[in-house]
N, C-alpha and C positions, 0 to 999 in steps of 0.2 A: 410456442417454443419453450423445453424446459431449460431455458439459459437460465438456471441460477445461481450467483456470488455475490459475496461482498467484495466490492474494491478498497485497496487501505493505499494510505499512505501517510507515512512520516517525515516531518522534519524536525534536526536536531541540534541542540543546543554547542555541541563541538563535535571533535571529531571520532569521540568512544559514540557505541552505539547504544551503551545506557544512556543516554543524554535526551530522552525523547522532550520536546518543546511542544509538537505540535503534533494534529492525527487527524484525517480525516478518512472517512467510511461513506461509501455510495451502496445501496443495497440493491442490485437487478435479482428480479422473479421473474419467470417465464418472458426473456431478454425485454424487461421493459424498468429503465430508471425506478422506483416506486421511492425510497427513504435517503436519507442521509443523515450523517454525525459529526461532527467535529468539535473537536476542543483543545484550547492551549493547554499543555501540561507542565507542572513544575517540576523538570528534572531528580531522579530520585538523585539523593547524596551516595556515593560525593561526587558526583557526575554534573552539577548543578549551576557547574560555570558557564559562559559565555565568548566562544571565541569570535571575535572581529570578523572572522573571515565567514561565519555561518551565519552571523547576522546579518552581513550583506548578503548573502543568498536569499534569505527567506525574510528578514527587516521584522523580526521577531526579537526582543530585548529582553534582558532578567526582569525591568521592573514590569515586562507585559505577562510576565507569565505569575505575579507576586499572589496575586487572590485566584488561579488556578489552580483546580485538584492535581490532588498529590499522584502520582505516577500509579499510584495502586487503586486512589480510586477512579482514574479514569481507566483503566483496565479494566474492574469490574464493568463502568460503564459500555467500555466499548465491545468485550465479552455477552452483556443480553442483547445490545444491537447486534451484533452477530451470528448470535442466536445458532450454532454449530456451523455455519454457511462454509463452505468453499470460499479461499479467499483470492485476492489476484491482487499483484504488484507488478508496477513497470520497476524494470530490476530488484528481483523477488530476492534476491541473496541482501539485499540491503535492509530492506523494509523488514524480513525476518529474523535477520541477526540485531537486530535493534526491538524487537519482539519478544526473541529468546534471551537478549544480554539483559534488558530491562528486567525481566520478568525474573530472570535469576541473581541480580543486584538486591530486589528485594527481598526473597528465596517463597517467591506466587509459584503455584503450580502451574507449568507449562498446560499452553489448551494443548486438547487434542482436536487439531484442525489439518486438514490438506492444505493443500497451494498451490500456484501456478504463476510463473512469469509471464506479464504481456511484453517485454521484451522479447523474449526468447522465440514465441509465438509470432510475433511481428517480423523477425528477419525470416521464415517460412510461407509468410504469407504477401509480402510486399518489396518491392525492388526499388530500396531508397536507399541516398546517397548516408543516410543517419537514422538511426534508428532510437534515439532520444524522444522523449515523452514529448515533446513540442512540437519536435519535428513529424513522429507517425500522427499524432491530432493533427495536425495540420493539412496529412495527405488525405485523411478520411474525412476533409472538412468543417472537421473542428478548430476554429482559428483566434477564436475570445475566450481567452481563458485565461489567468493569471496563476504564471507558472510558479511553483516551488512556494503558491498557497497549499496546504494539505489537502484541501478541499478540493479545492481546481484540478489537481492532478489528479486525483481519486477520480472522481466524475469523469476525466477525463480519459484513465486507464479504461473505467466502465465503458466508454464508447468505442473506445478501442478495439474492446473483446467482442463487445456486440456485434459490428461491424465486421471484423473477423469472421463470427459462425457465420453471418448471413454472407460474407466472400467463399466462404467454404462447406457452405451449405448443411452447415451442422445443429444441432435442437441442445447439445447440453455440452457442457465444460467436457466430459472425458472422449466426446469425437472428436471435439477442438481439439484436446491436445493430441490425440491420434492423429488427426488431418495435420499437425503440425511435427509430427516426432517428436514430442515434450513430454514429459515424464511429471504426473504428477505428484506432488511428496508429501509428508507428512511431517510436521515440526516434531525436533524432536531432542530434549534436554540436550547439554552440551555439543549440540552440533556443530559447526561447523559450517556453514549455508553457501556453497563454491555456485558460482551460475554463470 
């Protein structure tokens, strides 16, 4: 199977989407898990506060993030992990716009990468009452995971997608998103990311 992407996901320190805290990255090659990345980040300035209410989400604090890289460099880092790959987000408009808003907080040149929602993907392919990151892993037997870790959710989007081609009997990301009428896109400076 040539399934291959990287899963991302982000979580943030408030509610701008420069505010990135935390990132995790699963790598699938020919649909099989092979790598993973993660690391806290320290919000670029001035985006670098902490709101109450996203610390309870994700129990990520200022002083956990004090001795992690700086927003730029974990973007170099997480850019050679990625290494050009196709990416996938469960809700791709969030995880991008906090990609793009980051990346132009500190004026990094936007990648040039594609995209794809496992949201988006998941209400085409499955008849659930919710179509939340916890809930679709759970339909496809994914049930130990700790949600709104970056990590977890990343790994967890990956099994999603995987799971997916093999429902729909597809070898690579752009039959998937054919088999699902999903549009795949391209980041792209001051966008705007609607999903």
């Amino acid at each position: 199977m040539a399934l291959n992407f990287t899963a991302i996901d982000f979580e943030t320190a408030n509610g701008n989407p420069s505010s990135p805290c935390a990132v995790g990255l699963v790598k699938v090659v020919d649909g099989q898990i092979v790598d993973s990345y993660q690391t806290l980040i320290q919000p670029p300035y001035p985006h670098d506060w902490f709101e109450p209410f996203n610390i309870k989400v994700h129990g990520i604090k200022p002083e956990d993030v004090f001795a992690a890289p700086s927003w730029e460099k974990a973007l170099n880092e997480m850019l050679e992990f990625i290494a050009g790959d196709d990416l996938i987000a469960h809700n791709a408009g969030f995880d991008m716009g906090v990609l793009l808003a980051s990346c132009e907080t500190i004026d990094a040149e936007i990648p040039d990468l594609r995209y794809a929602c496992s949201l988006i993907m998941a209400r085409k392919t499955y008849n659930l009452e919710s179509y939340r990151l916890n809930q679709v892993a759970y339909a496809i037997g994914h049930e130990e995971f700790d949600h709104h870790d970056a990590l977890a959710d990343s790994d967890a989007c990956a099994r999603i997608v995987i799971h997916m081609a093999k429902r729909h009997g597809v070898e690579n990301l752009d039959d998937l998103a054919k088999a699902t009428n999903h549009t795949i896109k391209t980041l792209r400076k001051a966008e705007s990311v609607p999903e």
